[in-house]
C-alpha positions as CSV (number, residue, x, y, z in Angstrom):
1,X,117.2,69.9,70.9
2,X,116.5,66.6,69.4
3,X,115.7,65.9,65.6
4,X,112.1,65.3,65.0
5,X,111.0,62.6,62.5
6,X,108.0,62.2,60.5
7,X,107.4,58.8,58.1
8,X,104.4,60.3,55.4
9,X,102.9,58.9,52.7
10,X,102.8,61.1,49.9
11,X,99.1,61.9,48.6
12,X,99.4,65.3,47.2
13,X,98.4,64.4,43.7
14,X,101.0,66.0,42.1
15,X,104.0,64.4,44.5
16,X,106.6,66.5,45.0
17,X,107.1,67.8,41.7
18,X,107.0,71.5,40.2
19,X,104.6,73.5,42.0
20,X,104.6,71.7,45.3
21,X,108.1,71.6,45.8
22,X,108.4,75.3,44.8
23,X,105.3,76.4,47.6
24,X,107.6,73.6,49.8
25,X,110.9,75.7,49.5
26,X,108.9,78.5,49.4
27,X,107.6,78.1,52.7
28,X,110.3,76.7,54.6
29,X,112.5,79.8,54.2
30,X,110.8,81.4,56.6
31,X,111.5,79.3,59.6
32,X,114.7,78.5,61.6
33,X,115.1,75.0,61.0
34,X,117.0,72.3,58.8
35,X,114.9,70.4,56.9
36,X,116.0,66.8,55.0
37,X,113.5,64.9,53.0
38,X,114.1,61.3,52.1
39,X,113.0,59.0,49.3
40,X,113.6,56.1,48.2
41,X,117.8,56.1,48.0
42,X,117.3,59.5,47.7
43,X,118.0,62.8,50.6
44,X,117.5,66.2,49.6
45,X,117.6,69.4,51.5
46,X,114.5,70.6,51.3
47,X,115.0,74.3,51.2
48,X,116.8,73.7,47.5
49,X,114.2,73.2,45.0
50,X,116.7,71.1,42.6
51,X,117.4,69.1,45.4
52,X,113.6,68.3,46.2
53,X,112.6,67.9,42.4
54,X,115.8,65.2,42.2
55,X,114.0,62.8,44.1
56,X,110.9,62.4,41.9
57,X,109.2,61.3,44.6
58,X,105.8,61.0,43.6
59,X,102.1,59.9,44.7
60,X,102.1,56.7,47.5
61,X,105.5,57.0,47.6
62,X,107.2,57.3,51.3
63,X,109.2,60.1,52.9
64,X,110.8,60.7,55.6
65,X,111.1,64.2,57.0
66,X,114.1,65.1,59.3
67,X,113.3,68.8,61.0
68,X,116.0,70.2,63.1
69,X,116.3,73.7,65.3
70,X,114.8,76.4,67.4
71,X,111.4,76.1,64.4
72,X,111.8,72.5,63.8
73,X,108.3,71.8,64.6
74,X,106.8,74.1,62.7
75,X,108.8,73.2,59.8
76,X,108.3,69.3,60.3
77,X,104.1,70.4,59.9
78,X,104.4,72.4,57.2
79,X,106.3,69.7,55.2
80,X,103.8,67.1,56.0
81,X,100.4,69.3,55.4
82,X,102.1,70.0,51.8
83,X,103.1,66.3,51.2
84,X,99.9,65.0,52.4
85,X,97.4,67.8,51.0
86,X,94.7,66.5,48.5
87,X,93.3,69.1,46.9
């Protein structure tokens, strides 16, 4: 199965800081799939929250999602609600 790819905007008003990035890893544990966030310079694995927080991505900043494996779908949409959610 190929990658899948998303390109977001980030406009979750809090970026991906703290309590996003927690509910992020949170989330994500549940699913079979590899999941690699990119921003800026920056690639984290997104199921470690140090990793995420390390790319102080933040509001109208760009990331790219990489989702891989058998729940790579799901994961890819979960990633991109929580990035893109606007309270």
């Amino acid at each position: 199965m190929d990658p899948l790819f998303a390109e977001v905007v980030i406009t979750n008003p809090h970026g991906l800081h703290a309590r996003p990035a927690a509910v992020m890893v949170e989330k994500l544990k549940a699913f079979d799939a590899e999941v690699r966030i990119e921003a800026g310079q920056k690639t984290a694995n997104a199921v470690s929250i140090m990793s995420v927080l390390a790319l102080g991505a933040g509001p109208g900043d760009t990331a790219r999602v990489h989702s891989e494996g058998p729940q790579a779908e799901a994961a890819l949409e979960t990633v991109v609600a929580i990035l893109t959610e606007e309270e």
